[in-house]
DRENGURO-559392 format. One line per field, with one value per residue (C-alpha): chain; x negated, y negated, z negated. Coordinates in steps of 0.2 Angstrom, whole numbers. Example, Ala and Ser with C-alpha at 12.3 -4.5 7.8 and 13.67 -1.06 7.14 Angstrom:
BEGIN
chaine = [A:A]
xx = [-62:-68]
yy = [22:5]
zz = [-39:-36]
***
This chain:
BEGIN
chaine = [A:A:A:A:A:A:A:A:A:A:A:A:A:A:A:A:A:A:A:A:A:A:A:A:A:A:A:A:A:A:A:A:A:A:A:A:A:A:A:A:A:A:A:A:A:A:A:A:A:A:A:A:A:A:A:A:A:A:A:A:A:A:A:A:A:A:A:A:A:A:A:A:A:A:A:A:A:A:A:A:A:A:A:A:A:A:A:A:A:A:A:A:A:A:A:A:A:A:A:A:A:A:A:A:A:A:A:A:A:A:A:A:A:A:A:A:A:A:A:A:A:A:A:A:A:A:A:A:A:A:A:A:A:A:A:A:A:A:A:A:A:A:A:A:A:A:A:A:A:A:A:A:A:A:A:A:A:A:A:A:A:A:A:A:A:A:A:A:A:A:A:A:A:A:A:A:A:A:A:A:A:A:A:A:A:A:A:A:A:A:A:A:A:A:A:A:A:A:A:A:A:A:A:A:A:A:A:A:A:A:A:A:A:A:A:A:A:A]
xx = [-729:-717:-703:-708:-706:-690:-685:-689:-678:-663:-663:-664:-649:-641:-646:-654:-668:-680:-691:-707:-701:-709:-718:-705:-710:-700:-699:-690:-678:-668:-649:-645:-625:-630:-643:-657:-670:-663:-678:-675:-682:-689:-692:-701:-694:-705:-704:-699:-687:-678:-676:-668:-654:-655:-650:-640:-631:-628:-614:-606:-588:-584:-587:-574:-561:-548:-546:-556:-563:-567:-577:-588:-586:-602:-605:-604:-609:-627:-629:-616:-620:-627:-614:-619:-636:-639:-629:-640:-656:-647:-647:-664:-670:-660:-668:-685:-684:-674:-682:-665:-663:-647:-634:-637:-620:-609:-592:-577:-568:-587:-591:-585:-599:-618:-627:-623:-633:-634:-615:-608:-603:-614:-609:-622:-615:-627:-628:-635:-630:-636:-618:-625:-612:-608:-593:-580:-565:-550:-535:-526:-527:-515:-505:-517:-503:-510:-524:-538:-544:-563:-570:-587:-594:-608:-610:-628:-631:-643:-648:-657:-670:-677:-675:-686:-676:-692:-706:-694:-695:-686:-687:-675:-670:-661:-653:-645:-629:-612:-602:-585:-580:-585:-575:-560:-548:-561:-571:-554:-556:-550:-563:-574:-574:-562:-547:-549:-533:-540:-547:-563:-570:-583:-597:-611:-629:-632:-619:-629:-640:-658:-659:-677:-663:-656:-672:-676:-658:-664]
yy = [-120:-134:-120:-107:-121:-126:-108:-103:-119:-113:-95:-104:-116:-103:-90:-78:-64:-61:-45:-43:-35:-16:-7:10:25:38:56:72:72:90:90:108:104:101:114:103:90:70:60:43:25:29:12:9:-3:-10:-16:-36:-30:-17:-30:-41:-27:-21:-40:-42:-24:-32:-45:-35:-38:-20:-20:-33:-24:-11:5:19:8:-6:6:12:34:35:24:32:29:32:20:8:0:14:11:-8:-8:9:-2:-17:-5:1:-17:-22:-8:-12:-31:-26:-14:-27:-44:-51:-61:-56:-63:-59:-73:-67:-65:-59:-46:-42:-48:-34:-38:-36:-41:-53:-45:-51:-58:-43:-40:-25:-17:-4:12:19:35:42:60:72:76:72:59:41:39:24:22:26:25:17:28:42:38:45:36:18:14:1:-10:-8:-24:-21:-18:-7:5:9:22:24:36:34:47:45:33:27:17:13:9:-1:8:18:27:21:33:24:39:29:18:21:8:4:7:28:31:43:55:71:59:57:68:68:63:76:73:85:74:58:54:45:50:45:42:55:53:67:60:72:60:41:32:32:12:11:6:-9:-16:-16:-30:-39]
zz = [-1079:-1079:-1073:-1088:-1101:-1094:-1095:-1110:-1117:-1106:-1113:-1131:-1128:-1120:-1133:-1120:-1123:-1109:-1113:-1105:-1088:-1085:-1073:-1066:-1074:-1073:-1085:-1081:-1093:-1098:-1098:-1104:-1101:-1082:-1081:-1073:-1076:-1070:-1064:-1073:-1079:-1096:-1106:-1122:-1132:-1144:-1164:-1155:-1144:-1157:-1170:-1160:-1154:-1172:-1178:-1164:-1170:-1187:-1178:-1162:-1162:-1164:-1181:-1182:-1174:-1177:-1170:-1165:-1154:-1162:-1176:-1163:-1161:-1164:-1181:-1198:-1217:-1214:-1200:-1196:-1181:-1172:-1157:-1157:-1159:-1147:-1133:-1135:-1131:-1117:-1110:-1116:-1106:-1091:-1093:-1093:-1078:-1067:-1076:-1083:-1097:-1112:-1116:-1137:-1140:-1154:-1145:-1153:-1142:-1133:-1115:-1101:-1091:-1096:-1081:-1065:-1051:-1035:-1037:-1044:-1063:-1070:-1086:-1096:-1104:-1113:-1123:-1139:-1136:-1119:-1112:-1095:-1088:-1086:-1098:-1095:-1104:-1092:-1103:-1116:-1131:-1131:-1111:-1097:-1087:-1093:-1083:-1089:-1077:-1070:-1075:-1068:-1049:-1054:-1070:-1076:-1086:-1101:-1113:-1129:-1128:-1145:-1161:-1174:-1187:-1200:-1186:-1176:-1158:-1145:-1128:-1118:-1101:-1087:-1078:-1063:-1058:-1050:-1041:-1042:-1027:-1027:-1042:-1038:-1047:-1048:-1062:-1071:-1087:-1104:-1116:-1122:-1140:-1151:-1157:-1144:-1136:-1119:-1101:-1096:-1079:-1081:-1068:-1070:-1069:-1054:-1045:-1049:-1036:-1044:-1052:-1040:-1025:-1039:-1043:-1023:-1021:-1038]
***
């Protein structure tokens, strides 16, 4: 008991959020672009857990910065912090499948790293639209020959499956992970949006190791 108490005041001080952990249930989930179904992690995130990722939305840093990256691609008039708050649902997902806590720390510039697991830097990448890959930025914006640095050991890949704004809820598909060490030039591809001047490392879902073979190391 003791121990809980304790923890709970760490997470606090630290300003940490540790959702309730969930059991593995996993959904076939469609991906016309791929032409097949992806066995995933779907999560439900409930009106608690949306707020906080809806507050924490509100003050990401990529609101503060400039460029098309800083604005966040997916972010418009009608819903500003989309990018912000659907990558904080990414993670909260993550954290209740693996029983993490998160970091919800205003930082300006953003953290690289999401998730320390078992020693090795874990980043989230989560998606609001069913392209059907892992998607990390490659390049400096405009110069394919600039190469941006992988931060991160292992890449896990989320997809927001569905969205509800005014009840405060959302179904969260964890499709797999990637390490850092498999990525090679055949996932090096321009971005797939019309007018964005950047490669991608673009590593199809069919490609990720299933995230029951994470949780077994956690």
């Amino acid at each position: 008991m003791l121990s809980i108490y304790l923890l709970r005041w760490y997470n606090i001080i630290m300003n940490l959020y540790k959702p309730e952990v969930c059991n593995l249930n996993f959904e076939s989930i469609p991906f016309k672009v791929l032409e097949t179904n992806i066995h995933a992690a779907v999560v439900d995130i409930n009106p608690t857990e949306y707020k906080v990722c809806e507050d924490f939305g509100e003050i990401m840093w990529a609101r503060e910065k400039g460029g098309i990256y800083g604005r966040g691609m997916i972010n418009n008039s009608k819903d500003p912090c989309k990018a912000e708050r659907s990558g904080c649902l990414g993670e909260m997902a993550v954290a209740k499948i693996l029983d993490l806590s998160m970091n919800i720390t205003y930082k300006k510039g953003g953290d690289k790293t999401d998730f320390i697991i078992n020693g090795l830097p874990t980043d989230v990448k989560t998606a609001t639209t069913s392209h059907g890959a892992l998607l990390i930025v490659a390049t400096k914006w405009g110069n394919q020959n600039i190469r941006l640095k992988l931060n991160n050991d292992i890449y896990i890949a989320a997809y927001v499956v569905n969205e509800d704004r005014i009840n405060k809820f959302a179904k969260i598909a964890v499709m797999g992970f990637f390490e850092k060490a498999l990525i090679n030039e055949s996932y090096f591809k321009k971005a797939r949006m019309p007018g964005m001047e950047f490669w991608n490392w673009d590593i199809p879902y069919t490609d990720l190791n299933n995230i029951e073979s994470l949780v077994a190391k956690v």
